[in-house]
PDB file of N, CA, C and O in Angstrom:
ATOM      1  N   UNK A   1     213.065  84.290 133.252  1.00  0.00           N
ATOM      2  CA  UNK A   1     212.482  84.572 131.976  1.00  0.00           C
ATOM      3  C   UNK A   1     213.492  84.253 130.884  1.00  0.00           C
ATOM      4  O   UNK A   1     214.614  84.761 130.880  1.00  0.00           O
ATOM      5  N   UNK A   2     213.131  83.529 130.100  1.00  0.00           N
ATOM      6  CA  UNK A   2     214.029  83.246 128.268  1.00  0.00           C
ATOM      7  C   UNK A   2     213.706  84.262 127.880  1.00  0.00           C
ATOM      8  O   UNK A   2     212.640  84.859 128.033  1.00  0.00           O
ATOM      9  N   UNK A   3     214.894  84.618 127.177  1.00  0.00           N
ATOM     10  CA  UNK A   3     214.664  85.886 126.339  1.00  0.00           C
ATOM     11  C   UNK A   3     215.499  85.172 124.812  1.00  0.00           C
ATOM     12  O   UNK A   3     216.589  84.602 124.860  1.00  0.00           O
ATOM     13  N   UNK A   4     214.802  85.349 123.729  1.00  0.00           N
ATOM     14  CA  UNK A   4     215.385  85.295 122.571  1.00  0.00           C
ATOM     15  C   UNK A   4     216.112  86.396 122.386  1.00  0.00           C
ATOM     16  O   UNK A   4     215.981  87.528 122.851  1.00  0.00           O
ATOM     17  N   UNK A   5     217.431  85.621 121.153  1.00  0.00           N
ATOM     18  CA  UNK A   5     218.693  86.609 121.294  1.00  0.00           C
ATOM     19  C   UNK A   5     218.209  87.693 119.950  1.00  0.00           C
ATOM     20  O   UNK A   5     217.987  87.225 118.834  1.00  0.00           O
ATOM     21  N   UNK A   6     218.139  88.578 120.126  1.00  0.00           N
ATOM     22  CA  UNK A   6     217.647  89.594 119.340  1.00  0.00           C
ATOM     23  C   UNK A   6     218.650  90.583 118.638  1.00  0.00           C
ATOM     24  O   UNK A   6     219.555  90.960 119.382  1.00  0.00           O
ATOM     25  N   UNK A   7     218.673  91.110 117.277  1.00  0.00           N
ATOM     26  CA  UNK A   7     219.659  91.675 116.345  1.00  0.00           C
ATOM     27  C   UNK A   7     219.534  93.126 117.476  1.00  0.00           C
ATOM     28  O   UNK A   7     218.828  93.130 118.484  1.00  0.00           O
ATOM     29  N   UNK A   8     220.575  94.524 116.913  1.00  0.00           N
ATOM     30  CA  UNK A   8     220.507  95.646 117.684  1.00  0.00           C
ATOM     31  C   UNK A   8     219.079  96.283 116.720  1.00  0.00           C
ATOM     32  O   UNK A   8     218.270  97.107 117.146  1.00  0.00           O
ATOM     33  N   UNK A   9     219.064  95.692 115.454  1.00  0.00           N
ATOM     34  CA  UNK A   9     218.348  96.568 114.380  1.00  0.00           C
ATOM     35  C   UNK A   9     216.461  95.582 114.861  1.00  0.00           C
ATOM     36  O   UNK A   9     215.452  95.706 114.166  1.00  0.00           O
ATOM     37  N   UNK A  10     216.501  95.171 115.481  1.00  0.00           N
ATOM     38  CA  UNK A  10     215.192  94.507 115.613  1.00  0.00           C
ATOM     39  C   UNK A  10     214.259  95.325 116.552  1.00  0.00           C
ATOM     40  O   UNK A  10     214.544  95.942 117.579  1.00  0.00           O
ATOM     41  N   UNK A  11     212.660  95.105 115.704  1.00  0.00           N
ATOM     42  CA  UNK A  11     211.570  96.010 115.921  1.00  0.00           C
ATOM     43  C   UNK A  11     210.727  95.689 117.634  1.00  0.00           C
ATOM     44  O   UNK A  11     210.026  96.317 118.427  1.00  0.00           O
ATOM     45  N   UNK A  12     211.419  94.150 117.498  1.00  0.00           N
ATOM     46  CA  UNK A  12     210.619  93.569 118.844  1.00  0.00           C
ATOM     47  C   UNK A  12     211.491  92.517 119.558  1.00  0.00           C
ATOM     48  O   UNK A  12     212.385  91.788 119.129  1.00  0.00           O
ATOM     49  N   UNK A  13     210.822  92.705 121.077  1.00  0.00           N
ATOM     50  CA  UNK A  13     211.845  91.720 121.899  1.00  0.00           C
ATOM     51  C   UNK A  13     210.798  90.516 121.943  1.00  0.00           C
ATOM     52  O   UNK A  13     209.598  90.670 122.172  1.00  0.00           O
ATOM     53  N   UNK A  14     211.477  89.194 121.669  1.00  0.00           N
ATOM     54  CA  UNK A  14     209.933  88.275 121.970  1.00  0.00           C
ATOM     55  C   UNK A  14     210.609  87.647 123.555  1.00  0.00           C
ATOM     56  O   UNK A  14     211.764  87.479 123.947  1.00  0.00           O
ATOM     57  N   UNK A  15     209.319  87.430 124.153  1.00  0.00           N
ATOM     58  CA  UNK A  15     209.881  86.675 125.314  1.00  0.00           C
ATOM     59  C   UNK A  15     208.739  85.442 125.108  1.00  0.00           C
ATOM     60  O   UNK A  15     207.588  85.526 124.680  1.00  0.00           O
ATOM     61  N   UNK A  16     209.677  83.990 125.688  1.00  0.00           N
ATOM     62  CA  UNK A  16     209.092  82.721 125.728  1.00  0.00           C
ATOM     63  C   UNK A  16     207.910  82.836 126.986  1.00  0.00           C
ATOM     64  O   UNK A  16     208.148  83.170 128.146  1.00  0.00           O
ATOM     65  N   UNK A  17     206.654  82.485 126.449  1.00  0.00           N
ATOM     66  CA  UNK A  17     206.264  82.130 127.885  1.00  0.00           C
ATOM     67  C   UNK A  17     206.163  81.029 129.326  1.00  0.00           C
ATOM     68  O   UNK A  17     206.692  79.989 128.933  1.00  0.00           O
ATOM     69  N   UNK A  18     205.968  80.942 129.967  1.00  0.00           N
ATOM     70  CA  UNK A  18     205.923  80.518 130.994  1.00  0.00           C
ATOM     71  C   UNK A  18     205.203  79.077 131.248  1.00  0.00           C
ATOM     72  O   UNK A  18     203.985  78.977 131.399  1.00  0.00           O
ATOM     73  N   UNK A  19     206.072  78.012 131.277  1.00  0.00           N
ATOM     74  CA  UNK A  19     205.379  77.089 131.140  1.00  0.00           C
ATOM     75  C   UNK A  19     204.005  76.791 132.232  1.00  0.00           C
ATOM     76  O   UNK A  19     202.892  76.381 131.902  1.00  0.00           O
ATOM     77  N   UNK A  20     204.353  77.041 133.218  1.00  0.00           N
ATOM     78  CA  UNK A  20     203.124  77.075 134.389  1.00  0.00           C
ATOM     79  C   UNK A  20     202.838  78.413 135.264  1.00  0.00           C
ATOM     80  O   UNK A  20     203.669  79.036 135.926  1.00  0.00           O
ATOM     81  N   UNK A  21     201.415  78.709 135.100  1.00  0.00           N
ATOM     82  CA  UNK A  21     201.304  79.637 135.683  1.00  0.00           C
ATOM     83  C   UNK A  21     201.454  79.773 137.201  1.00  0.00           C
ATOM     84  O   UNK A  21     202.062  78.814 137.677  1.00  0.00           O
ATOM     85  N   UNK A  22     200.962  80.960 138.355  1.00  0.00           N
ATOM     86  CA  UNK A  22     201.339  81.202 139.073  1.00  0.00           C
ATOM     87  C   UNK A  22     199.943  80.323 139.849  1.00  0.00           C
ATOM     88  O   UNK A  22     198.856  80.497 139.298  1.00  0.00           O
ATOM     89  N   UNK A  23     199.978  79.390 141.113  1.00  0.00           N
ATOM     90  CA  UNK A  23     199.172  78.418 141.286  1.00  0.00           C
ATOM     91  C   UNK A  23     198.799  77.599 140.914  1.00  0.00           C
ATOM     92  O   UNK A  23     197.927  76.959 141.502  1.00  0.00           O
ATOM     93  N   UNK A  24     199.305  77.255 139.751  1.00  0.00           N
ATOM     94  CA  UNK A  24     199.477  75.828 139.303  1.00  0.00           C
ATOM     95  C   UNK A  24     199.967  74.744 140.021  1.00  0.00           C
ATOM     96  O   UNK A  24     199.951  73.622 139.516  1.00  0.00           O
ATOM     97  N   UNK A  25     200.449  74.965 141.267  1.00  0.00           N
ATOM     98  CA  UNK A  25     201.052  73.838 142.056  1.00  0.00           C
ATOM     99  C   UNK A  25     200.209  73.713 142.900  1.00  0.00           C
ATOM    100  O   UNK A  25     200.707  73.028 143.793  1.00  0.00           O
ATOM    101  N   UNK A  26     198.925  74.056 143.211  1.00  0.00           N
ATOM    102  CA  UNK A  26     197.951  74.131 144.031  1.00  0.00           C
ATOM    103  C   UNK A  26     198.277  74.821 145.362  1.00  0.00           C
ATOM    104  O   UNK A  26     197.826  74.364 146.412  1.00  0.00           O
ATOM    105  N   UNK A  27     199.061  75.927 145.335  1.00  0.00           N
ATOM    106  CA  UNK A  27     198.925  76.695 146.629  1.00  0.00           C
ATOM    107  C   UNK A  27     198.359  77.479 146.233  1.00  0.00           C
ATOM    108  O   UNK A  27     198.109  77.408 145.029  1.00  0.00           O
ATOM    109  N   UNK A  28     197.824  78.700 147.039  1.00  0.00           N
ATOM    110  CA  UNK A  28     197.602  80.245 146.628  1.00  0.00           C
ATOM    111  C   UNK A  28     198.366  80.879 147.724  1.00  0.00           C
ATOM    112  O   UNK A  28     198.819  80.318 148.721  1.00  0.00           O
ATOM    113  N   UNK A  29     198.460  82.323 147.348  1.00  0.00           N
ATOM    114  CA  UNK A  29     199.201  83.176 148.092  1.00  0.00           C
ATOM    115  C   UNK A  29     198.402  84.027 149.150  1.00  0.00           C
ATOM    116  O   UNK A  29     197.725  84.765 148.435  1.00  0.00           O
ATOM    117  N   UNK A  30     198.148  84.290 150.284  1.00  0.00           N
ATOM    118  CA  UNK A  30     197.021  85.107 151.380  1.00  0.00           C
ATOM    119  C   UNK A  30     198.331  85.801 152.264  1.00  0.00           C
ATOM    120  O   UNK A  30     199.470  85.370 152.443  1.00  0.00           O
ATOM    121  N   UNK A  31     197.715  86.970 152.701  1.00  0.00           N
ATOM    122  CA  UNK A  31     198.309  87.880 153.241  1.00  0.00           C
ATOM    123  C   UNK A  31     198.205  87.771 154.219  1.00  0.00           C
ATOM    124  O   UNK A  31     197.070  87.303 154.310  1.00  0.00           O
ATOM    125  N   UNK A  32     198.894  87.932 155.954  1.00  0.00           N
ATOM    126  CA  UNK A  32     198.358  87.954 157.322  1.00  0.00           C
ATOM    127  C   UNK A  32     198.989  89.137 158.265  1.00  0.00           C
ATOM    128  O   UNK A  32     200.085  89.563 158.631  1.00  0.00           O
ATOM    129  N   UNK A  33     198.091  89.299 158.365  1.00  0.00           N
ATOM    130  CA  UNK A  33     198.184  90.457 159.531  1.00  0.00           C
ATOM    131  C   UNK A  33     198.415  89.445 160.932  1.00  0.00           C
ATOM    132  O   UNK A  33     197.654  88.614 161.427  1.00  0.00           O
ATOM    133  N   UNK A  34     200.028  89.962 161.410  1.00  0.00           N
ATOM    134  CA  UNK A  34     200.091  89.772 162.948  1.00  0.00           C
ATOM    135  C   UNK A  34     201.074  90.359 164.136  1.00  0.00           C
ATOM    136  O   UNK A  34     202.192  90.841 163.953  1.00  0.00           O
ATOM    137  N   UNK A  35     200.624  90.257 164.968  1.00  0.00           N
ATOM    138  CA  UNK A  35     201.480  91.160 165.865  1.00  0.00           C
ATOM    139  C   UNK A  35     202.521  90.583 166.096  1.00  0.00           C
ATOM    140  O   UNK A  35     202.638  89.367 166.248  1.00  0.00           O
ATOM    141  N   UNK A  36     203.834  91.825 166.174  1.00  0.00           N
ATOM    142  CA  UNK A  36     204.924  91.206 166.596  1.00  0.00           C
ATOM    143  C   UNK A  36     205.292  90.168 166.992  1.00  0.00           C
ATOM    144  O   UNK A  36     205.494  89.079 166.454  1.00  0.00           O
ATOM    145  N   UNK A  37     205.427  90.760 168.556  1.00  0.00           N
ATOM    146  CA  UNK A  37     205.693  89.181 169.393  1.00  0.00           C
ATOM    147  C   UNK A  37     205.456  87.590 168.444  1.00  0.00           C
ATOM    148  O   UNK A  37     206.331  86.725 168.444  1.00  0.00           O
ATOM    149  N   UNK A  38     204.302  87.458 167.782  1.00  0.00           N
ATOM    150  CA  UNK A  38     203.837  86.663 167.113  1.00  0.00           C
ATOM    151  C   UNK A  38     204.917  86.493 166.184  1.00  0.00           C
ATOM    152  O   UNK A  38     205.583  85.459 166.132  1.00  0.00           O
ATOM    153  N   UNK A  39     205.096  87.469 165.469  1.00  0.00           N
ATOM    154  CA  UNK A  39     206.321  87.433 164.679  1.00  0.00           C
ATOM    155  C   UNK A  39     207.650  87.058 165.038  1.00  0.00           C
ATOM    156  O   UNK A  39     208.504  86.593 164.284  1.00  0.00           O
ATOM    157  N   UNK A  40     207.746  87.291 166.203  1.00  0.00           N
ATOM    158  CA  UNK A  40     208.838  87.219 167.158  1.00  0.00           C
ATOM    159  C   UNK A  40     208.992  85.711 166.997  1.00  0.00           C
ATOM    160  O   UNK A  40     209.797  85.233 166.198  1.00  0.00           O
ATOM    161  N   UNK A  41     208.274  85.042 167.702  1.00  0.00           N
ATOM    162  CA  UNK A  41     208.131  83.691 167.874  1.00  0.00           C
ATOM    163  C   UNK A  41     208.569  82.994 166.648  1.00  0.00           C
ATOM    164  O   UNK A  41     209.573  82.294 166.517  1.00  0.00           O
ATOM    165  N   UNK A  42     207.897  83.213 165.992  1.00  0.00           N
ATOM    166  CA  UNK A  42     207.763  82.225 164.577  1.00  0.00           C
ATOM    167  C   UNK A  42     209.246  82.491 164.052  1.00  0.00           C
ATOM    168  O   UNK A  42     210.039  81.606 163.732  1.00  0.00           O
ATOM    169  N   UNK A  43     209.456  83.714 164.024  1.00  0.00           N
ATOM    170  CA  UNK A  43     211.574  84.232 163.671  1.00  0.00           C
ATOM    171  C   UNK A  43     212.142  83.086 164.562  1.00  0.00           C
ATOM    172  O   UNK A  43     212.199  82.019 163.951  1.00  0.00           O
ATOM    173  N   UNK A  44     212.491  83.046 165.597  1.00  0.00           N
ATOM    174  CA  UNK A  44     212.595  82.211 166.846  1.00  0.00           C
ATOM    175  C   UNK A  44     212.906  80.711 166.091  1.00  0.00           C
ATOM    176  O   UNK A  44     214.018  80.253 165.830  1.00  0.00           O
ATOM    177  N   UNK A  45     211.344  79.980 165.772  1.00  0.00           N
ATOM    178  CA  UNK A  45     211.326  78.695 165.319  1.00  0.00           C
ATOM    179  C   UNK A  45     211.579  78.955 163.857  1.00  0.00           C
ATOM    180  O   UNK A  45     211.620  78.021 163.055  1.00  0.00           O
ATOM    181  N   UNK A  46     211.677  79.671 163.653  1.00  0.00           N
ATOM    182  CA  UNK A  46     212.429  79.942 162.189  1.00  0.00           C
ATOM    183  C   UNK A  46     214.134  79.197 161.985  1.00  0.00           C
ATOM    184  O   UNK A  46     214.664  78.362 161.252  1.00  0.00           O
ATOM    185  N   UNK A  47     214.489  79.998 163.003  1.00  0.00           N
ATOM    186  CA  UNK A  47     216.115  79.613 163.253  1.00  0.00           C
ATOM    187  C   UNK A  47     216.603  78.637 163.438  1.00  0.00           C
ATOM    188  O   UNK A  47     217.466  78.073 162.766  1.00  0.00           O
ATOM    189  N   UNK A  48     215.749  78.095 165.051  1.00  0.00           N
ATOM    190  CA  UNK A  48     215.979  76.910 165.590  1.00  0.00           C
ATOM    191  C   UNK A  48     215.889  75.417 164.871  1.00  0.00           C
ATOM    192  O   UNK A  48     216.439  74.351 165.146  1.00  0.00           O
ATOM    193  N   UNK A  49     214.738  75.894 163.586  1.00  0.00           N
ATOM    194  CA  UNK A  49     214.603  74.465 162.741  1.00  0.00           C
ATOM    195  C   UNK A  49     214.958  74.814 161.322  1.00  0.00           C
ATOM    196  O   UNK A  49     214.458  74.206 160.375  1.00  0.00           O
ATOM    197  N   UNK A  50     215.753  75.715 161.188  1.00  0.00           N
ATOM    198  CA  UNK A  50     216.211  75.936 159.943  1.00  0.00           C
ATOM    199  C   UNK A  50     215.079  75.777 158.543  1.00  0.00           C
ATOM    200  O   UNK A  50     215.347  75.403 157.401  1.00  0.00           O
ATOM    201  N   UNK A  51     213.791  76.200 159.107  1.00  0.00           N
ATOM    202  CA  UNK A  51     212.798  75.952 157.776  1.00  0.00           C
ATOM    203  C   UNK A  51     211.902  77.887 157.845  1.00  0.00           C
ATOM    204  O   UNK A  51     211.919  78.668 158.797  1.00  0.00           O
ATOM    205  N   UNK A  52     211.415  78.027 156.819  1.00  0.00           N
ATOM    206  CA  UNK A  52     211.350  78.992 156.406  1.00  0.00           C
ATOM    207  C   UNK A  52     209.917  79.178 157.090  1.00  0.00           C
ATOM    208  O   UNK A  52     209.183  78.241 157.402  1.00  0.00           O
ATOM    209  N   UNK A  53     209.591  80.743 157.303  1.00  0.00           N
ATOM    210  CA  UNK A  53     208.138  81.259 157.731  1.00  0.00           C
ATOM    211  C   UNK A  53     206.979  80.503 157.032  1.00  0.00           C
ATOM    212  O   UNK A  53     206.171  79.798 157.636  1.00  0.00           O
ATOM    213  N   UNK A  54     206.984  80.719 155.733  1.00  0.00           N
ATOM    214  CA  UNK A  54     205.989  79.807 154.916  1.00  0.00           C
ATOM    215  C   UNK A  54     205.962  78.067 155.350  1.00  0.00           C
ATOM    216  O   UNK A  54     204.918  77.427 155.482  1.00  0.00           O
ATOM    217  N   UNK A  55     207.174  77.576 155.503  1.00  0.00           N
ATOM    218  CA  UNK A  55     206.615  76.203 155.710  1.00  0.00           C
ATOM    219  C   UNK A  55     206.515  76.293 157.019  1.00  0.00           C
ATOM    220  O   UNK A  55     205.475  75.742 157.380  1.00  0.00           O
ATOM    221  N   UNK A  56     207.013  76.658 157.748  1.00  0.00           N
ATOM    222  CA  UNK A  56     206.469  76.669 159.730  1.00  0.00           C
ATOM    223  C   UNK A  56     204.647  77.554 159.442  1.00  0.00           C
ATOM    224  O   UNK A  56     204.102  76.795 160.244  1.00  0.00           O
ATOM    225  N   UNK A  57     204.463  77.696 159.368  1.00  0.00           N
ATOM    226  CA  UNK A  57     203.010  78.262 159.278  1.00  0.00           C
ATOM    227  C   UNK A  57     202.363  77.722 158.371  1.00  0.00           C
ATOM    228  O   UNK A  57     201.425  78.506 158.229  1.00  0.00           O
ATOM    229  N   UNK A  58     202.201  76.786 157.543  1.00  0.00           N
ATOM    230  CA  UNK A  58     201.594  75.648 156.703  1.00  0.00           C
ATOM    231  C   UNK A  58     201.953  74.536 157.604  1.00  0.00           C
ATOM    232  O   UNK A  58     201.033  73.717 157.589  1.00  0.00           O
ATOM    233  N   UNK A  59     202.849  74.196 158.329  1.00  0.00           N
ATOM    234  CA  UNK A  59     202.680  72.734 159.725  1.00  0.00           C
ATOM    235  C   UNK A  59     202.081  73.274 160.144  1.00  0.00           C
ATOM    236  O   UNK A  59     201.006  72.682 160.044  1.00  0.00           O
ATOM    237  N   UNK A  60     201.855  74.686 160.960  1.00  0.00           N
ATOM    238  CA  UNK A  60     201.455  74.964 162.115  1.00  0.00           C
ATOM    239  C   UNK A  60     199.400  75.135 162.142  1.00  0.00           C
ATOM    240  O   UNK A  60     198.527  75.018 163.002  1.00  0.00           O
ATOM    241  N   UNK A  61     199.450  75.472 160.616  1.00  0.00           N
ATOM    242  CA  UNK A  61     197.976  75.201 160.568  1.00  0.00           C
ATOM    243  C   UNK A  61     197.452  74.111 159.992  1.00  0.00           C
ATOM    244  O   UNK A  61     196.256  73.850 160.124  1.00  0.00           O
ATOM    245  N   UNK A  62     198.265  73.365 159.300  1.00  0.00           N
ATOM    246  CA  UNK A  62     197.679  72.108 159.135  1.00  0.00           C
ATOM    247  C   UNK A  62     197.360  71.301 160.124  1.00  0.00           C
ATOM    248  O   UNK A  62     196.281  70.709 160.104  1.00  0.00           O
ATOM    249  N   UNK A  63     198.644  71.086 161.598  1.00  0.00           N
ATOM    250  CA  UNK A  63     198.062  70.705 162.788  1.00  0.00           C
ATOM    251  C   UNK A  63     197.490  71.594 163.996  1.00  0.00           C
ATOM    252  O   UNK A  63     197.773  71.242 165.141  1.00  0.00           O
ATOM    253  N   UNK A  64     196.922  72.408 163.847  1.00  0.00           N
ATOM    254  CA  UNK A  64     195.701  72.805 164.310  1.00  0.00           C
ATOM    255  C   UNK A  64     194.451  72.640 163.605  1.00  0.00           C
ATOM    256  O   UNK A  64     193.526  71.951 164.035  1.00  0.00           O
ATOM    257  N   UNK A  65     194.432  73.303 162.480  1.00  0.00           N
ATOM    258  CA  UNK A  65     193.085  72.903 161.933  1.00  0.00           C
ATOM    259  C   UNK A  65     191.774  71.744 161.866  1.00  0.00           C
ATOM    260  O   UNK A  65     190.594  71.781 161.519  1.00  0.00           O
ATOM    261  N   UNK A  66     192.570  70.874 162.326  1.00  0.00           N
ATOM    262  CA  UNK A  66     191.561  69.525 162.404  1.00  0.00           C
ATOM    263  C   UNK A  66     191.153  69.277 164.000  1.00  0.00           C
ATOM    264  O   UNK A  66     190.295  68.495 164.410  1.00  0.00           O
ATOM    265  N   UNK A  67     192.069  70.222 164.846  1.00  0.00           N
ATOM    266  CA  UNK A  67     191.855  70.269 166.211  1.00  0.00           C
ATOM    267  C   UNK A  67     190.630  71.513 166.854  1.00  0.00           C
ATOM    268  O   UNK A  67     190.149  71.522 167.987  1.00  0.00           O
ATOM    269  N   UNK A  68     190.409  72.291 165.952  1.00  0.00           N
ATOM    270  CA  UNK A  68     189.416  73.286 166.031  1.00  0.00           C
ATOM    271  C   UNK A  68     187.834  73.034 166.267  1.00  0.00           C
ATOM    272  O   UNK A  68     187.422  72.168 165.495  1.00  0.00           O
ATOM    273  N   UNK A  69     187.156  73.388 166.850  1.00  0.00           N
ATOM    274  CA  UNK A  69     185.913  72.947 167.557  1.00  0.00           C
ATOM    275  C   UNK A  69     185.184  74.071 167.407  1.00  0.00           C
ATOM    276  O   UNK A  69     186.062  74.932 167.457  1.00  0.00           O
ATOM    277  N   UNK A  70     184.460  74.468 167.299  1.00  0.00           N
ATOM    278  CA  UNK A  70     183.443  75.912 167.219  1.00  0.00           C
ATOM    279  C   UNK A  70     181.997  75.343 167.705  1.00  0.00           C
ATOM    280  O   UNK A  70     181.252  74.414 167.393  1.00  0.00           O
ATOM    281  N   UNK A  71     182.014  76.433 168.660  1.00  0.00           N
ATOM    282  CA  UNK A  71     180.907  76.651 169.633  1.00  0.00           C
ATOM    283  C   UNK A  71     180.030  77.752 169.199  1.00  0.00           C
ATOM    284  O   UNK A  71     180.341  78.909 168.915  1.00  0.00           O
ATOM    285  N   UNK A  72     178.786  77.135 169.201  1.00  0.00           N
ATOM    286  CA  UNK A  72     177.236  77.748 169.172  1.00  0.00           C
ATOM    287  C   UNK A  72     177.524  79.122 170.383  1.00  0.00           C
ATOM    288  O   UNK A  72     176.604  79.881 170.686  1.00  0.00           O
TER     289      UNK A  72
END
């Protein structure tokens, strides 16, 4: 956050706003519920490839997702 430099005797703090809001880069943010172990794992390939939970689970469903089949 910019903060303008403000006197001690001043009535208001102004703050600059924000040039882009929050999803403006076209992600959104979703919450997931999962069990450990699960968690376990993904910590695991966390380490081993030095990339973070968020991007190992954005590969990991981007290549599944197109592999998914749903049955009647």
């Amino acid at each position: 956050m910019a903060l303008k430099e403000v006197s001690d005797m001043a009535d208001e703090i102004k703050i600059t706003k924000k040039a882009h809001k929050r999803g403006d880069d076209g992600y959104k943010i979703v919450s997931v519920r999962m069990k450990e172990e699960l968690l376990g794992k993904l910590d695991e390939l966390s380490a081993k490839t030095n990339r973070s939970r968020n991007e190992l689970i954005n590969i990991l469903l981007n290549s599944a997702i197109d592999n998914v089949k749903v049955e009647d």
